[in-house]
ZAMARGU-4260 file (C-alpha; in steps of 0.2 Angstrom, whole numbers, plus 5000, padded with zeros to 4 digits):
<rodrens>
0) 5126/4334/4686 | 5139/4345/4694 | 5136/4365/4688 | 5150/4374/4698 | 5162/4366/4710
5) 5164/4376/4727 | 5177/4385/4733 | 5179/4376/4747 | 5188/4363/4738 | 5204/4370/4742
10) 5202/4365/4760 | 5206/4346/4754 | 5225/4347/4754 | 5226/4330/4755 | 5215/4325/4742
15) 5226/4314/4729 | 5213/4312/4715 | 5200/4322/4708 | 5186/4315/4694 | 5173/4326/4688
20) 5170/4321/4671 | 5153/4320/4663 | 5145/4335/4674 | 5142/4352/4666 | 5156/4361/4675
25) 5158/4378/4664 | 5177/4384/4673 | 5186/4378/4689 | 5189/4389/4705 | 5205/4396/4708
30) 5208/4387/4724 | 5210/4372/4714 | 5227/4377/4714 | 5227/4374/4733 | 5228/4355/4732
35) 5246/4351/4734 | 5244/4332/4733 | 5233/4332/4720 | 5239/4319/4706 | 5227/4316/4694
40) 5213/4328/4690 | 5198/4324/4677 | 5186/4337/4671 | 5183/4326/4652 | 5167/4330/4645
45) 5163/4345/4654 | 5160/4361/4647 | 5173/4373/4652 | 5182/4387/4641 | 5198/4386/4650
50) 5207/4384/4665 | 5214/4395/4680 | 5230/4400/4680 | 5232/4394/4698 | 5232/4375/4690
55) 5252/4379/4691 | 5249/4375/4709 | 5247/4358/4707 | 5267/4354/4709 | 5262/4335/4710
60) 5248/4332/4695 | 5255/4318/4684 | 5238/4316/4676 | 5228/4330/4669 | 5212/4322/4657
65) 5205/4340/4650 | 5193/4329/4633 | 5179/4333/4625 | 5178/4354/4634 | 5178/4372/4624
70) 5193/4375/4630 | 5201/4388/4617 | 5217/4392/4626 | 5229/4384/4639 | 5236/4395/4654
75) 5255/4398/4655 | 5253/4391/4672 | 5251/4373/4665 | 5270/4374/4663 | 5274/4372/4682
80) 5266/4356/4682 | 5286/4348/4681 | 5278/4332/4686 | 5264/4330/4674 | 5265/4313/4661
85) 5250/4312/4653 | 5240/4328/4648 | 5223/4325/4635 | 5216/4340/4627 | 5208/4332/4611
90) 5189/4335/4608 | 5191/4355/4612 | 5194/4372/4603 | 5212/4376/4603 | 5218/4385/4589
95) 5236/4388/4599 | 5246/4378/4611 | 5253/4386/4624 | 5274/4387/4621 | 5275/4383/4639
100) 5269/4367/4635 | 5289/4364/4633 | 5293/4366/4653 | 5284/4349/4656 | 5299/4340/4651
105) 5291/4324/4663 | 5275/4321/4650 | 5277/4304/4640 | 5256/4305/4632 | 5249/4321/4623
110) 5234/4320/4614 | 5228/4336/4604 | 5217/4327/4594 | 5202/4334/4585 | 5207/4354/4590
115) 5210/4370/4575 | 5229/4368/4578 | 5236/4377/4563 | 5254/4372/4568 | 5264/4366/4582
120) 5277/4375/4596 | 5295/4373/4592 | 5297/4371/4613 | 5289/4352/4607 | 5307/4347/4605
125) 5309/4349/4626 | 5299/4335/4628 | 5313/4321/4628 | 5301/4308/4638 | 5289/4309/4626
130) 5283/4293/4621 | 5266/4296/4613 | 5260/4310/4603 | 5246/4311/4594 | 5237/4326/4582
135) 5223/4321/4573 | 5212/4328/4565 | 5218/4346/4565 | 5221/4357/4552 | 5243/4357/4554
140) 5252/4362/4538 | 5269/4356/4545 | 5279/4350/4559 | 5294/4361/4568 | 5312/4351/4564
145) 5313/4350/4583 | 5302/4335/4583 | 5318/4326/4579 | 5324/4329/4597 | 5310/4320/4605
150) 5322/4303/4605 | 5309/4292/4615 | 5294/4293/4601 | 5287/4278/4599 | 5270/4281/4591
155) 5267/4298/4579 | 5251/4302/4573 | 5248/4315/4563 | 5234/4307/4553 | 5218/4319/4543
160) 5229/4336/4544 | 5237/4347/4530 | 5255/4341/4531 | 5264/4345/4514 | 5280/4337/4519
165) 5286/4328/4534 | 5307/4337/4539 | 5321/4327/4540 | 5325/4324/4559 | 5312/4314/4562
170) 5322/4301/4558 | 5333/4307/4573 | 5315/4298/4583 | 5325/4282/4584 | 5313/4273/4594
175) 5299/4277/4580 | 5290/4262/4576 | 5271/4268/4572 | 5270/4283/4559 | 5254/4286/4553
180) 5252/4301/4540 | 5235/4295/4530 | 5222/4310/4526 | 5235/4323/4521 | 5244/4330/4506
185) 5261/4324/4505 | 5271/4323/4491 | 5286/4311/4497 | 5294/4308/4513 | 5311/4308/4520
190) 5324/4300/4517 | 5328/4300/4535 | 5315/4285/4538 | 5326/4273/4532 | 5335/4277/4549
195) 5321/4269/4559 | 5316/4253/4562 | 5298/4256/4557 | 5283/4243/4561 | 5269/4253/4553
200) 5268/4267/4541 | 5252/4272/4535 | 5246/4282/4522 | 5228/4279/4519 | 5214/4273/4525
205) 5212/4259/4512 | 5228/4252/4516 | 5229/4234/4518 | 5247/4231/4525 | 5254/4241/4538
210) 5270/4240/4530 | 5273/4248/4513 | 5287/4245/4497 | 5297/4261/4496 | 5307/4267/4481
215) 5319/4281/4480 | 5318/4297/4469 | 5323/4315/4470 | 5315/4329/4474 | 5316/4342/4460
220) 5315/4357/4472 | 5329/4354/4483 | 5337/4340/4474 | 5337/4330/4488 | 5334/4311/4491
225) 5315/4307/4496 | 5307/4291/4498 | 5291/4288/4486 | 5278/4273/4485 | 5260/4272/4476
230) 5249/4278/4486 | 5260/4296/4486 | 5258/4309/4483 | 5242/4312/4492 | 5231/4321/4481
235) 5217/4325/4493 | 5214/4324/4512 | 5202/4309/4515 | 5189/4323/4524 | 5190/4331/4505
240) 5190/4316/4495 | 5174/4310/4506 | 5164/4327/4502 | 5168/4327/4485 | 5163/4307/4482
245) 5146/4314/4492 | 5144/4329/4482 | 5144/4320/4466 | 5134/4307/4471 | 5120/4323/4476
250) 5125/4329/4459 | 5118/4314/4450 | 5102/4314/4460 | 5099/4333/4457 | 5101/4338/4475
255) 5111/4353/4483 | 5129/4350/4486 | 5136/4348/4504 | 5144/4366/4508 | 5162/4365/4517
260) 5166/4362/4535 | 5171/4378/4542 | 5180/4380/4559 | 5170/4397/4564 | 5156/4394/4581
265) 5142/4390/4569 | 5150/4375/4560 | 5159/4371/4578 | 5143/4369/4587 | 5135/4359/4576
270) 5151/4347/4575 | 5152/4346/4594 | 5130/4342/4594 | 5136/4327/4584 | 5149/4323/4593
275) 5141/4322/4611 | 5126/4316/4608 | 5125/4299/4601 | 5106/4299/4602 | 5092/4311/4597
280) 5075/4312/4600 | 5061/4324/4588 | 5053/4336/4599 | 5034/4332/4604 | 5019/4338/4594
285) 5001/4338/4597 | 4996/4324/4589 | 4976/4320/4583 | 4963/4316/4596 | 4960/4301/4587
290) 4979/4295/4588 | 4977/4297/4607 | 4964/4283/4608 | 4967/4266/4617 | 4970/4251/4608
295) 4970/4233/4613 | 4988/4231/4606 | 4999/4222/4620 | 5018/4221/4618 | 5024/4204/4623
300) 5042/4200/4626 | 5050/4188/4612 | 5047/4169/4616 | 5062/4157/4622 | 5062/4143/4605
305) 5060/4131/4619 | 5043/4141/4626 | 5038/4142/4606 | 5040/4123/4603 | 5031/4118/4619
310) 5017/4131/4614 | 5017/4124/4598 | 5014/4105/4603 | 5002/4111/4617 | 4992/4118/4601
315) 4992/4101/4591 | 4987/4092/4605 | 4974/4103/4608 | 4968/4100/4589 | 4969/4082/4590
320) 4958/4081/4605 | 4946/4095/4597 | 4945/4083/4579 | 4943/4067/4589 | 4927/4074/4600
325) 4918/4081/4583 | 4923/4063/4576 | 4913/4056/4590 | 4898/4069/4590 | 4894/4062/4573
330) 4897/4045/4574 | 4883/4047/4590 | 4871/4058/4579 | 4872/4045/4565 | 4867/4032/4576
335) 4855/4041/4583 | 4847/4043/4567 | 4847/4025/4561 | 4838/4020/4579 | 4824/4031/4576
340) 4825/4026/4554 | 4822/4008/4563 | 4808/4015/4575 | 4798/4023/4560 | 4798/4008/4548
345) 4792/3996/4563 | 4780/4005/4566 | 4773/4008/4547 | 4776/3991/4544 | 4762/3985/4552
350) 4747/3979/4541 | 4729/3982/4548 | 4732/4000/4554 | 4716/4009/4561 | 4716/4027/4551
355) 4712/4035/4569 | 4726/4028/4576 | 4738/4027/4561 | 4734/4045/4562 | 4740/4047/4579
360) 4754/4037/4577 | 4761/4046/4562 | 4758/4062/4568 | 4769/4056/4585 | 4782/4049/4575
365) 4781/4065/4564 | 4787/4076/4580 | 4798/4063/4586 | 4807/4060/4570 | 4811/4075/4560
370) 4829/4074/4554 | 4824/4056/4545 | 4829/4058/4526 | 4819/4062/4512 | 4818/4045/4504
375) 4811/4034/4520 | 4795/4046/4524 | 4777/4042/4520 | 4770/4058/4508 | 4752/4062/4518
380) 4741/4071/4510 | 4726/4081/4518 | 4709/4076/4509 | 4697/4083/4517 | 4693/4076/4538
385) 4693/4057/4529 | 4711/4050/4530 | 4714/4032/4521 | 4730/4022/4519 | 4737/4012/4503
390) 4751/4002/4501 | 4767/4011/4495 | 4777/4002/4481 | 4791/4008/4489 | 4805/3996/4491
395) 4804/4001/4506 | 4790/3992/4508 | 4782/4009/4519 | 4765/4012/4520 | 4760/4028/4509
400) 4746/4039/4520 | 4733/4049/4510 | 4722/4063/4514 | 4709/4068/4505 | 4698/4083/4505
</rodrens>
């Protein structure tokens, strides 16, 4: 980001355009005036306080963008710029525009919107190519007659100001076909604007059509003829009637009111913070040691639909394959257990068993054959050293081996 722009930029006599917007440029060199040829010049978004009076110097500039700076006054220099069409000052700090503003009788777009104008230069009226102005968002309390002069108008806003009546010669503005006036304090308007061939007129910011139903009345001051509808008069500004809508909404919750924009630096700063930066970020703090520990959380970026359905039926394949092997484990583990069942009562089905060797025989099939249920094993019982076999009546038909002591 550009801090200062050097001197040396007056050597570029040839240079046509010039854009610095969106650097830190705080003011401009004199030898700014130097470039002849210059035609278009962008310092927007900048923050500079004002402007050399060598800008007068630029006899070619048809463009000047000059947005979103802290620019308070403009210099009387900006009125040798007889070429200029388009000059932008909105987004800045001026409380007074510069009556020379008249000698650019080439300018077809001004834009003072969001500045502490209070009122507006009579010299306006010199600006016959006017096509476009545009005042929002300030803090006028009425428009000089001489606006009427301004024949090639197209578009007037004057929306979110002060204005308690709107003169009678801007019906001269023949070309007039957008007026917007919402936000303010009228009472009537004109009778004048039945002159015009009018596209838009608005009032308020709830308005649904742009195109209102007018009556006639008189005005009881000057008994003239004025022009009246429902949404007039305008009670409060829109900035007012916002607050007060907040303030009693605070009210009910039993919190403090909202205290009134003021247009000192304080209240400016603030408004500008919140105007330039759309984002914000807390300021760091020392946090626990205990936050500072690692954790096995891993961010993963969001899954296609496709990836998740594929995942999914990879998952239910993966369960029917998993149910069909445990299906098979226990189907072999069951048979395994009714071979060895079978082994045991062959082998205790035998009749004239020796008790030396039905011993040993048990005692193998006994290690060999622990998982056999309850209800097909022999009971032995210890008798002493002298082991004899009886018939079990079993149905079965098991031998039943006793031990005695």
């Amino acid at each position: 980001e550009i801090e200062e722009l050097p001197r040396h930029i007056g050597k570029l006599p040839a240079l046509q355009e010039l854009w610095l917007d969106h650097n830190q440029l705080q003011h401009l060199p004199s030898e700014i005036g130097e470039l002849k040829n210059l035609t278009c010049l962008d310092v927007s978004e900048n923050r500079l306080e004002g402007l050399p009076e060598e800008i007068g110097g630029l006899e070619n500039l048809t463009d000047l963008h000059l947005s979103q700076n802290v620019i308070e006054t403009l210099p009387d220099g900006l009125g040798n710029l007889s070429k200029l069409t388009i000059l932008k000052v909105d987004q800045n700090r001026l409380a007074i525009l510069n009556a020379n503003i008249g000698k650019c009788e080439n300018l077809q777009e001004l834009i003072l919107t969001e500045n502490f104008l209070v009122e507006l230069p009579v010299t306006i009226g010199n600006l016959i190519k006017l096509t476009n102005l545009n005042a929002d968002r300030n803090s006028l309390h009425s428009i000089p007659s001489e606006i009427g002069r301004l024949s090639r108008l197209g578009v007037l806003s004057l929306r979110d100001n002060k204005l308690q009546y709107i003169p009678n010669e801007v019906g001269n503005c023949t070309l007039l076909h957008v007026l917007d006036l919402s936000g303010n304090r009228l009472q009537y308007l004109p009778f004048s604007l039945t002159n015009l061939e009018l596209k838009a007129v608005w009032l308020s910011e709830n308005q649904a059509q742009p195109l209102l139903t007018f009556q006639t009345d008189t005005d009881e001051t000057t008994g003239e003829q004025v022009l009246t509808c429902f949404l007039l008069p305008q009670m409060e500004s829109t900035q007012d009637n916002t607050a007060g809508r907040v303030n009693k909404a605070f009210d009910a919750f039993g919190l403090s009111r909202l205290d009134p924009v003021e247009s000192d630096d304080e209240g400016w700063q603030e408004r500008e913070a919140s105007r330039t930066h759309s984002v914000k970020f807390t300021e760091e703090t020392e946090q626990p040691a205990e936050t500072n520990k690692e954790t096995p959380f891993v961010r993963q970026n969001t899954p296609h639909p496709k990836e998740l359905k594929a995942k999914a039926h990879k998952l239910f394949n993966k369960s029917k394959i998993a149910d069909s092997r445990e299906l098979a484990v226990e189907e072999v583990d069951e048979s395994q257990k009714s071979a060895l069942r079978n082994e045991q009562r062959e082998r205790l089905s035998s009749t004239d068993v020796d008790p030396s060797s039905e011993h040993s025989s048990f005692s193998e099939s006994t290690t060999k054959e622990e998982p056999v249920s309850r209800e097909n094993k022999n009971v032995a019982m210890k008798v002493g050293n002298d082991v004899r076999v009886s018939e079990s009546p079993s149905e079965t038909g098991q031998s039943e081996i006793e031990e005695d002591d």
